[in-house]
C-alpha positions in Angstrom: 0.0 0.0 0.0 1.5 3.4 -1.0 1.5 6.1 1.9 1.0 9.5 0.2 2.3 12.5 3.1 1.8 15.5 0.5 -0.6 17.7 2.9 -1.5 19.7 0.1 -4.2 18.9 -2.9 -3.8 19.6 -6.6 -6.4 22.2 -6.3 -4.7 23.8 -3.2 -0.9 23.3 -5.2 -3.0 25.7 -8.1 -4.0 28.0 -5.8 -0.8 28.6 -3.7 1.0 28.9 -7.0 -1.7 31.3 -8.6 -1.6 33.9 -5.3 2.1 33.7 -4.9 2.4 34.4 -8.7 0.4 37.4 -8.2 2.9 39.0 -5.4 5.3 38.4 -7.5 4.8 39.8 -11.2 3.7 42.9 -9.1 7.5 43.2 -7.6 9.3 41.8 -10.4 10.6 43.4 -13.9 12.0 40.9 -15.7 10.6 37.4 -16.6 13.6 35.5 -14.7 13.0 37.7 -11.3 9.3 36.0 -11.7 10.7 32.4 -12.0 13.2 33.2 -9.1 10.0 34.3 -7.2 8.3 30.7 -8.0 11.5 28.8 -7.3 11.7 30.7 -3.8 8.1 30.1 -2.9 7.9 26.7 -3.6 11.0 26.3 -1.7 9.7 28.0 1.6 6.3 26.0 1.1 8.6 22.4 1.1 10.7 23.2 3.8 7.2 24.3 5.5 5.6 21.3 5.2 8.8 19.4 6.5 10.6 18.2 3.3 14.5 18.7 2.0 14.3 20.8 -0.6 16.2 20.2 -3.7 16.4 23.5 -5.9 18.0 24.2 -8.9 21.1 27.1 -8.7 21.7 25.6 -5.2 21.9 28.7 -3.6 19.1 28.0 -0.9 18.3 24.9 -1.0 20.4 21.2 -1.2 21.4 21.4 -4.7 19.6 20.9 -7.9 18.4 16.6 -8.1 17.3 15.1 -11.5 14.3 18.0 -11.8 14.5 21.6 -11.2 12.8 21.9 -7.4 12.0 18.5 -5.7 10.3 18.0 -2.1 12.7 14.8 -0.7 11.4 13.2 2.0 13.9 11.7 3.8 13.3 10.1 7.5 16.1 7.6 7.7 19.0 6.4 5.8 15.9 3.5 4.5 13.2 5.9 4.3 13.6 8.8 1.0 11.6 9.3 -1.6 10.9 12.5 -3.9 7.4 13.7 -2.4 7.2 16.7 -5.5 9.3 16.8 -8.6 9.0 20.0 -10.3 10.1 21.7 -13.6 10.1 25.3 -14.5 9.5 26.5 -18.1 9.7 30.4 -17.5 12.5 32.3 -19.1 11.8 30.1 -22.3 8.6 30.7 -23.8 9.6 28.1 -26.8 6.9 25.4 -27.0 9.0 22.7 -27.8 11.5 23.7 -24.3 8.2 23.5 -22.6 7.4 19.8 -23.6 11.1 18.7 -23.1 11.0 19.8 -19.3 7.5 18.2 -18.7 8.8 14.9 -20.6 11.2 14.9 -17.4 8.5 14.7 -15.2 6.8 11.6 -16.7 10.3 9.9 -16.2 11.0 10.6 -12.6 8.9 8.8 -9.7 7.1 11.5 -7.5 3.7 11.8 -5.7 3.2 15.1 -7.1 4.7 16.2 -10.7 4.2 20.0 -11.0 5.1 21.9 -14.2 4.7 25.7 -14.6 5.8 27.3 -17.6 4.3 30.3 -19.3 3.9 29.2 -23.4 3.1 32.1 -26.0 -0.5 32.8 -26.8 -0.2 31.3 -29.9 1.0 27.7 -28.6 -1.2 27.3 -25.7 -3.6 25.1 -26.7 -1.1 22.7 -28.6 1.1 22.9 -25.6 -1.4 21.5 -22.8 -2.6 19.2 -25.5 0.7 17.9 -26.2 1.9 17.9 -22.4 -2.1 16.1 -21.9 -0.8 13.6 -24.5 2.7 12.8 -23.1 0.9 12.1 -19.6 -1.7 9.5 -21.1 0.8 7.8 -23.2 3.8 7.2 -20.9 4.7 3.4 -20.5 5.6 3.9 -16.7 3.3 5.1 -14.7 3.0 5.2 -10.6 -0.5 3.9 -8.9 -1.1 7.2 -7.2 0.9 9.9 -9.3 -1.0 13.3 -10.2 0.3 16.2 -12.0 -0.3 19.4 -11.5 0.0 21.8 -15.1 0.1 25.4 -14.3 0.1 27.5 -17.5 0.8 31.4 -17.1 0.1 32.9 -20.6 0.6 36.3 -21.2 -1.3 38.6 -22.9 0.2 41.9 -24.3 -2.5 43.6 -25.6 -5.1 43.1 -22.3 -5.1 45.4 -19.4 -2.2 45.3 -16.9 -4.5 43.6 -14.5 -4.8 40.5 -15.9 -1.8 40.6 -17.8 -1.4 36.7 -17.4 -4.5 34.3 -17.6 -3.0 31.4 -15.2 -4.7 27.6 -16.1 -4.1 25.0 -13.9 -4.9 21.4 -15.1 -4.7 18.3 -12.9 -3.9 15.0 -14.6 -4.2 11.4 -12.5 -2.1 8.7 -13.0 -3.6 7.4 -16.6 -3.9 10.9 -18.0 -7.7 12.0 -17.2 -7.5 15.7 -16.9 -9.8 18.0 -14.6 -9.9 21.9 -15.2 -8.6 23.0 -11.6 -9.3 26.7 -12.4 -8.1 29.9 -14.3 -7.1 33.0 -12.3 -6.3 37.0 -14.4 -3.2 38.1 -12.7 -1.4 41.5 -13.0 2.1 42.6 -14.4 2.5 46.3 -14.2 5.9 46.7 -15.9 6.5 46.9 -19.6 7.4 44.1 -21.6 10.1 44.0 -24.0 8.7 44.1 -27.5 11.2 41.5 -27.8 9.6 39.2 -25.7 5.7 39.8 -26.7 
C-alpha cells in the first residue's frame, strides 16, 4: 500500500501557486526575477511542510536533483523518496522547451509532478494538448501519481490587471484531466517588444 504524506491537494498546489504568482509579477521586472519568485516560494512552502528541498542554482536549498525543485522526504537512511518533482518553463517561452521539461516529469517517480511554464499565446492550446498527451501515453506510470500543469500565458495587448490568464490542469495517473481553475493576474511593468 503506498502512503502518500503531500498535505496539500492539486487544487490547493494551483492556488498557492496562482496567489504567490500574483505577489510576485507585481514586484518583479524581468521574466527571470518572476521564475526566481516561483523557485523561492515553492521552496519555503517544502521546507514548511517538512521536506529537503532540492532546488536548482543551489543557492538555498540542497542542490539541484534530476528536476528543477523537488520536495525529498527523507526520514532515515531507508526511508527517502521525492514527495514533489518540479520543472520550471519560465524564461523560455519556446513550446517545444516546454514539452522537453514536462517529458522529465513523466520519467521521474514522484507523488506530485508540478510543471509551470508560461507558453506564448499562440501555442497554448497545442502545448497542454501535447503535455495532456505525453501524460496518457507514458509506459511507466505510478498507482497514485498526479500532476499538476500550471500555465501562465501572457497577454500583451489586455489590461495590466490580468496581464497573465494562469490555467491550472490536474492530470491522474492514466492521463484523465480535470480543469482546476483559471485566475487574471497583474504585471505592471512593460514588456520588451522583444519578448511579446
Amino acid at each position: 500500500m503506498l502512503v502518500v504524506f503531500l498535505t496539500l491537494s492539486p487544487q490547493q498546489l494551483f492556488e498557492f501557486i496562482s496567489s504567490k504568482l500574483a505577489d510576485i509579477t507585481i514586484k518583479s521586472k524581468k521574466w527571470a526575477q518572476i521564475e526566481k519568485g516561483l523557485f523561492d516560494a515553492l521552496m519555503e512552502l517544502g521546507k514548511k511542510e517538512g521536506y529537503s528541498v532540492y532546488v536548482k542554482g543551489g543557492s538555498k536549498g540542497e542542490g539541484e536533483y534530476l528536476v528543477d525543485l523537488c520536495w525529498y522526504f527523507e526520514q532515515r537512511s531507508l526511508r527517502k523518496w521525492m514527495e514533489m518533482a518540479c520543472e520550471i518553463e519560465w524564461s523560455s517561452r519556446d513550446q517545444g522547451e516546454i514539452v522537453y521539461d514536462m517529458w522529465k516529469l513523466t520519467d521521474v517517480k514522484a507523488n506530485i509532478k508540478l510543471g509551470i511554464s508560461s507558453p506564448k499565446a499562440r501555442d497554448k492550446d497545442s502545448v497542454i494538448d501535447e503535455v495532456g498527451s505525453i501524460i496518457r501515453d507514458h509506459a511507466i506510470k505510478m498507482p497514485n501519481e498526479q500532476y499538476v500543469m500550471i500555465y501562465a500565458i501572457y497577454q500583451p495587448y489586455v489590461n495590466e490587471q490580468e496581464r497573465f490568464d494562469v490555467l491550472g490542469y490536474c492530470y491522474d495517473t492514466i492521463g484523465n484531466e480535470v480543469l482546476l481553475g483559471e485566475k487574471k493576474v497583474a504585471w505592471g511593468y512593460y514588456l520588451p517588444k522583444a519578448l511579446e
